[in-house]
N, C-alpha and C positions, 0 to 999 in steps of 0.2 A: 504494500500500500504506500503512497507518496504522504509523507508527512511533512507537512508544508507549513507549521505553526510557525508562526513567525518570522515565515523566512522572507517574507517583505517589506519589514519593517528593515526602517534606516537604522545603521547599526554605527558604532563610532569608528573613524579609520583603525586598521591596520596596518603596520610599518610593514613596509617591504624592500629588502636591498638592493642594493646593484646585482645582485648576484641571489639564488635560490639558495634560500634559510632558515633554520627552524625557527618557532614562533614561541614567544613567551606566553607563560600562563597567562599572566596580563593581556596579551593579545588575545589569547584564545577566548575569551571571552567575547569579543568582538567579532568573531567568526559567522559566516553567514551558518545556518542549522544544515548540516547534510540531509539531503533530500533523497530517498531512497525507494528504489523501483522492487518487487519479486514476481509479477505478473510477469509471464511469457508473451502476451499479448502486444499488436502491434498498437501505439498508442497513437489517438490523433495530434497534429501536428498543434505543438506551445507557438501559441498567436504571441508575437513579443505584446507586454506591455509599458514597458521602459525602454529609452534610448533609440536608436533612429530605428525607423518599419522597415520592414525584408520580408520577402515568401519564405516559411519556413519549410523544413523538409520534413518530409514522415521516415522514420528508422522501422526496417520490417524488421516486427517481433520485439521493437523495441522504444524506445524513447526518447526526450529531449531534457536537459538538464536545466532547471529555473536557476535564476540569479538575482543578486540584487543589485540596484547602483545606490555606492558608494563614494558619493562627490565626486560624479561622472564617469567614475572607472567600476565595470562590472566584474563582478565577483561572484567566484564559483569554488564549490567544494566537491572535493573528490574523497574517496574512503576508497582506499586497496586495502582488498578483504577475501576470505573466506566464502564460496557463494553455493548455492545449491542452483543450478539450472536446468528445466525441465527442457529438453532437448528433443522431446517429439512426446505425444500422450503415452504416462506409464511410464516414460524413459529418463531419468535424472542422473547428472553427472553432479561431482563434488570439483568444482572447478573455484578457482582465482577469479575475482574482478575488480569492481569498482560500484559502488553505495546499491550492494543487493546482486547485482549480475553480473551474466557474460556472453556480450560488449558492457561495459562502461555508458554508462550513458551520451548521445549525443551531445556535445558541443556548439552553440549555435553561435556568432559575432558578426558585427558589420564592421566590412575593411576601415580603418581607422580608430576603431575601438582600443582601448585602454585597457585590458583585462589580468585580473589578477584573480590568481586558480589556488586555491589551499588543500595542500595534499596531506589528509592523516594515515598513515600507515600500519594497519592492523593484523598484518599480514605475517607469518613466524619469522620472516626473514626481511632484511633491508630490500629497500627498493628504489627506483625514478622513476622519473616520468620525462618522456623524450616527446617533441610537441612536432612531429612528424611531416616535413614538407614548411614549417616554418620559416621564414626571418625576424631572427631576435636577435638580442645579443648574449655572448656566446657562454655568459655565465647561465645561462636560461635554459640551454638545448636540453638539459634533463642527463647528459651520460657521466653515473656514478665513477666514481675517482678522476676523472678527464675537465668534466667542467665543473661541478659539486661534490658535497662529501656526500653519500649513499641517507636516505630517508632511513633511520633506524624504526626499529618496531615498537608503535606505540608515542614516536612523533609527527610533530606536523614541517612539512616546509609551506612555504608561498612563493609563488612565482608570478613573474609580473612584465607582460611586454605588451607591445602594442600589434594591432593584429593589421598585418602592414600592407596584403596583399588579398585579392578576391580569392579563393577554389575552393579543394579539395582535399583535406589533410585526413590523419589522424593521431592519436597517441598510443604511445605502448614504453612498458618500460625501457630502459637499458641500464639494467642492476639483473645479475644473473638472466639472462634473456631469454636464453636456454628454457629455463625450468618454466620461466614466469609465464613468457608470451604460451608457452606449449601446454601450462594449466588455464591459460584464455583469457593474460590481461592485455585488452587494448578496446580503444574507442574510436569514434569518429569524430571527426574535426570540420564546421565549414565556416567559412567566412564568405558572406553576402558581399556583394559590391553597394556601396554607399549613393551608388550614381547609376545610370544607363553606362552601360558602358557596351563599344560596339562589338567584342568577341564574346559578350555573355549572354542568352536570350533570353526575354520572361518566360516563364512556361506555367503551365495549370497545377501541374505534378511532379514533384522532386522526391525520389528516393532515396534510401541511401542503404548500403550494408556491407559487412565486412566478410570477406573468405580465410576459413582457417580449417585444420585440420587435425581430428586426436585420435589414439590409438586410446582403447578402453575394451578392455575382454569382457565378453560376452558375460552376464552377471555381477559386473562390477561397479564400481563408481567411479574411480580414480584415473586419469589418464596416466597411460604411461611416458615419463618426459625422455625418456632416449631414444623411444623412436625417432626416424630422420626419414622413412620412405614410405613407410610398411602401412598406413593409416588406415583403420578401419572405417573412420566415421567423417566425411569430409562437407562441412557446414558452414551455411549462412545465417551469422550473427548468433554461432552457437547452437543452430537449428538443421535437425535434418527433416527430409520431407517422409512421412506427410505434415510434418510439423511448421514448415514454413508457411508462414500467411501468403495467402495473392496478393499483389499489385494490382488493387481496384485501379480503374478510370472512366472518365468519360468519354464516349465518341468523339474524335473532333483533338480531344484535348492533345497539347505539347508536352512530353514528356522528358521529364531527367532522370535517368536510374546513376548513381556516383557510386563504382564499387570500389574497395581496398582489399588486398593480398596479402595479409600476415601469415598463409600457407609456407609448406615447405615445398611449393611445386607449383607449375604455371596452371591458368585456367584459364582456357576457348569457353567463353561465355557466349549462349549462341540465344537467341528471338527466333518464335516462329511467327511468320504471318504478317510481318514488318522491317521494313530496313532502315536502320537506324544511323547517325554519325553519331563519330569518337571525335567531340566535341573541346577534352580539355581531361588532364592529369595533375597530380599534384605540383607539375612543374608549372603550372597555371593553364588560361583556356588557350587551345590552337586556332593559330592563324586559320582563316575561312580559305586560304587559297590551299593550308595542308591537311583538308577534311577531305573525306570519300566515304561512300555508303557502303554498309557492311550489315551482315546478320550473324554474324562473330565476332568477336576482337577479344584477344591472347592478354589477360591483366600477369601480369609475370610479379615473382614473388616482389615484396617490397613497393607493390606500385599502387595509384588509383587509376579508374580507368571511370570518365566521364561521357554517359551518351545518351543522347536525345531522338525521340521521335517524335512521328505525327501517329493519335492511334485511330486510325481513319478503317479499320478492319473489325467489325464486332465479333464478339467470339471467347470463347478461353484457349489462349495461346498459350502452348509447352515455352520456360523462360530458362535456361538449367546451363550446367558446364558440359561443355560434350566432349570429354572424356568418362565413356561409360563406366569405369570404376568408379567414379566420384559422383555419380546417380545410383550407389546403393549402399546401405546400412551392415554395419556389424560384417563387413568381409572376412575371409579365412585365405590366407595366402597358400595354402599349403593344398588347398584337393586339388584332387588328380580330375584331368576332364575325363568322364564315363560316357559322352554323347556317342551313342552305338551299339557299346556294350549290352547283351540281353542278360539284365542281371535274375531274369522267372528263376531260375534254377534254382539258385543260390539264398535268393531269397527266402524262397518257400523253406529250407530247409535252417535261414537264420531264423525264421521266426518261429519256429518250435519251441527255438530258447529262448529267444526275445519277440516278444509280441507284439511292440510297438517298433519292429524293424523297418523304417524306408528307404526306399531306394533313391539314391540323389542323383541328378545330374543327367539321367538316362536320353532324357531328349531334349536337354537343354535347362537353361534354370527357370524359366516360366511357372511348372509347375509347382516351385515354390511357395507361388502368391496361392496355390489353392489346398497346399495341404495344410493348411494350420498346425503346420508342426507345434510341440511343444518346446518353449524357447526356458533358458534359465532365465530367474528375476530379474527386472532391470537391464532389457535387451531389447536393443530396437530388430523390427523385424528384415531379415534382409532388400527384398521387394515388395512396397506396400504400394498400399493408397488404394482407392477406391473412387473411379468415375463413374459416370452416368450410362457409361454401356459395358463395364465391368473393372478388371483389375487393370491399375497404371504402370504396374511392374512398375516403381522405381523407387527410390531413395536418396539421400544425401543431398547436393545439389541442384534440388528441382525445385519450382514455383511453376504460377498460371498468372499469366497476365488477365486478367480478363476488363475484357471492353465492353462497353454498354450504354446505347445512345439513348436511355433513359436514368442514367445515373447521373443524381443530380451535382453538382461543382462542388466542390470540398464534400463530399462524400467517399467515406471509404470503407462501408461496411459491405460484407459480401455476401453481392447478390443473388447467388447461388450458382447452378448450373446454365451454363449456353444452352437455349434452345430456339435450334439451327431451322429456318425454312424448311417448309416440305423437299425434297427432295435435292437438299444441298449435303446428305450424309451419304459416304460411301458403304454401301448395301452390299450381302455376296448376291452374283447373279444367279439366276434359274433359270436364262434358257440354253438354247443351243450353241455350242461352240463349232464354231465351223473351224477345218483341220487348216493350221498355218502354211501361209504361202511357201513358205523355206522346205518344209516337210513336204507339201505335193511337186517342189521342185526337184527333189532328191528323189522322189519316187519314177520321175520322169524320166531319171538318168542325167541331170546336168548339174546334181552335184557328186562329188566322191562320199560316198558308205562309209569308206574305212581310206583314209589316209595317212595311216602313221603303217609305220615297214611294221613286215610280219616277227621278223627275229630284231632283238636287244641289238641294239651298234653301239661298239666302246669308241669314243673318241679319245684320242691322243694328244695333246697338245705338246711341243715343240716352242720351246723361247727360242727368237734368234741371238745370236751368239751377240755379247759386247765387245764392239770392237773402241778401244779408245780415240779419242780425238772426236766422234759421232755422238 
């Protein structure tokens, strides 16, 4: 729940250095109240009420972080913490974050802003915070022992720069990085332009969310931080599907989806049913003359990757990474493919002993989504989900855009299933198939039956000799 008592009341300054510092008891009293999210729920987007107006963005599955002004400079509070995050229904990870989850709550500023962030660290171990795609000065960047001493556990720092440029950022620590970022601390960052400015567009709809990836065994809770490749669960904003919210919109409406990569691996983020521009990265927006339409674009570790459409297509669109590992839940790196294999035999004779013996794999993994296997506690299912004309097979890195030229403007509740025109769905057919042209041509004799030789030929290959000087 958001516990908001007070936290917009004027509160009396807090000092802040040249440099990120811990805060006196004296100070902490004057602290804005941390404001704290545990709903998994996508929250509607915080209309500013202080300080200059901006569109704000909606965080899928997630939130925006209030502040208060403080003699024109806004003020925000963070808690690195301990968090429980429910990561698909039934499915909870004991993950790292910030005031309740994981992401950290959104960051919202307009370019020129003044802001100062107070960081209390709750967490077993020291920490930073690294302000991601930033210009500050360089005591501010957040990297323990490099530009500050390490946030110990149980203090506060404050940090304090001016928010100097329009985009796309975010936060994550750089104190143990390893451990931190890979139990899921990091947030998102944007900064509004203060002005029209001509490489940034208005738009209806602003998304935002971050990619990251954990390894967690099947009945457990805890990620495991040494994995580097091997990832079972690979999630937006901490969410795998069917748990990730849709991307409501309206017909018509201009769209921004702004994604981050704190993965340990690249992700082809792919739309269907729309072609979108890569519009602008944390390096700021791109020139209009170095845009081109795309219905993929590669976010590589480390990066944001910013893009805009028209959603002029009603419907519910597949929205996902297309690398098909990273569309399913709780993987096992280890089976053997069985696509072929007739396992009747064998079977019959395992379940004498075992009675709940099945057979995996046998003609692909499809049938997964319909045996209801029995899973251990606390396991997301490999390929779920459930549409309107049966199972989605998928997991991990999936959503649904969905478009609807009755959905009203700043609405973003989900209006359920697409239903499509009378005969705009692809049906199986029932009539005759007349025999293909290629096939009545070969029966004519003008193509070859058998074209490959009758007996095995070994080729030899032979390197010409080096001659020097050539």
């Amino acid at each position: 729940m958001f516990s908001r008592r007070s936290f917009f009341r004027s509160a009396g300054a807090a000092t802040a250095g040249v440099a990120a510092a811990t805060v006196s008891r004296v100070a902490l009293a004057a602290l804005p109240e941390p404001v704290t999210q545990t709903k998994p729920d996508t929250m509607a987007p915080l209309v500013p009420s202080s300080g200059r107006p901006y569109n704000p963005v909606v965080t899928l599955n997630g939130w925006t972080l209030p502040w208060r002004m403080n003699n024109g400079i806004k003020e925000f509070h963070l808690v690195a913490e301990p968090v429980v995050r429910e990561m698909s229904p039934g499915f909870k990870a004991h993950l790292w974050g910030y005031n309740g989850q994981s992401p950290g709550p959104t960051i919202e500023v307009v370019e020129g802003d003044r802001v100062r962030i107070f960081v209390t660290n709750k967490l077993p171990e020291h920490t930073s915070i690294h302000w991601h795609g930033q210009r500050l000065p360089n005591g501010m960047d957040g990297v323990a022992g490099l530009t500050q001493k390490a946030i110990d556990p149980g203090k506060t720092f404050v940090y304090e720069f001016v928010a100097r440029r329009p985009g796309t950022f975010m936060y994550h620590p750089h104190a143990d990085e390893m451990t931190q970022m890979a139990m899921g601390m990091m947030g998102f960052w944007v900064t509004h332009p203060k002005a029209r400015n001509p490489l940034i567009d208005e738009v209806d709809r602003d998304y935002v969310f971050l990619l990251n990836g954990y390894d967690i065994d099947p009945g457990s809770y805890t990620p495991k931080i040494m994995t580097m490749l091997d990832f079972n669960l690979w999630t937006w904003n901490s969410r795998v599907f069917p748990g990730i919210d849709p991307l409501v919109v309206r017909k018509g409406d201009k769209v921004r989806v702004r994604i981050g990569n704190l993965s340990m691996t690249n992700h082809p983020i792919h739309l269907h049913g729309h072609e979108f521009m890569v519009t602008g990265s944390d390096g700021g927006p791109a020139p209009r003359s170095a845009r081109w339409p795309e219905v993929t674009t590669d976010v590589a570790v480390g990066q944001m990757r910013q893009i805009e459409f028209l959603a002029d297509e009603e419907g519910d669109w597949a929205f996902h990474c297309h690398k098909s590992h990273h569309t399913m839940n709780a993987m096992g790196h280890g089976v053997p493919t069985m696509i072929g294999v007739d396992h009747s035999g064998v079977a019959k004779q395992i379940t004498r002993l075992i009675p709940d013996y099945m057979v995996m794999g046998e003609r692909g993994m499809a049938d997964m989504t319909e045996m209801e296997m029995p899973l251990p506690d606390n396991t997301a299912p490999m390929m779920t989900g459930t549409g309107p004309y049966g199972s989605v097979e998928m997991g991990g890195m999936f959503s649904i855009v969905k478009v609807r030229k009755d959905q009203r403007p700043g609405d973003y509740k989900d209006p359920g299933w697409y239903r499509p025109p009378p005969g705009t769905v692809a049906v199986e057919w029932t009539g005759a198939l007349d025999r293909p042209a290629r096939f009545q041509a070969a029966d004519a004799g003008s193509m070859p039956v058998m074209n490959m030789p009758a007996k095995e030929v070994e080729v030899q290959v032979r390197k010409p000799l080096h001659h020097s000087g050539h």
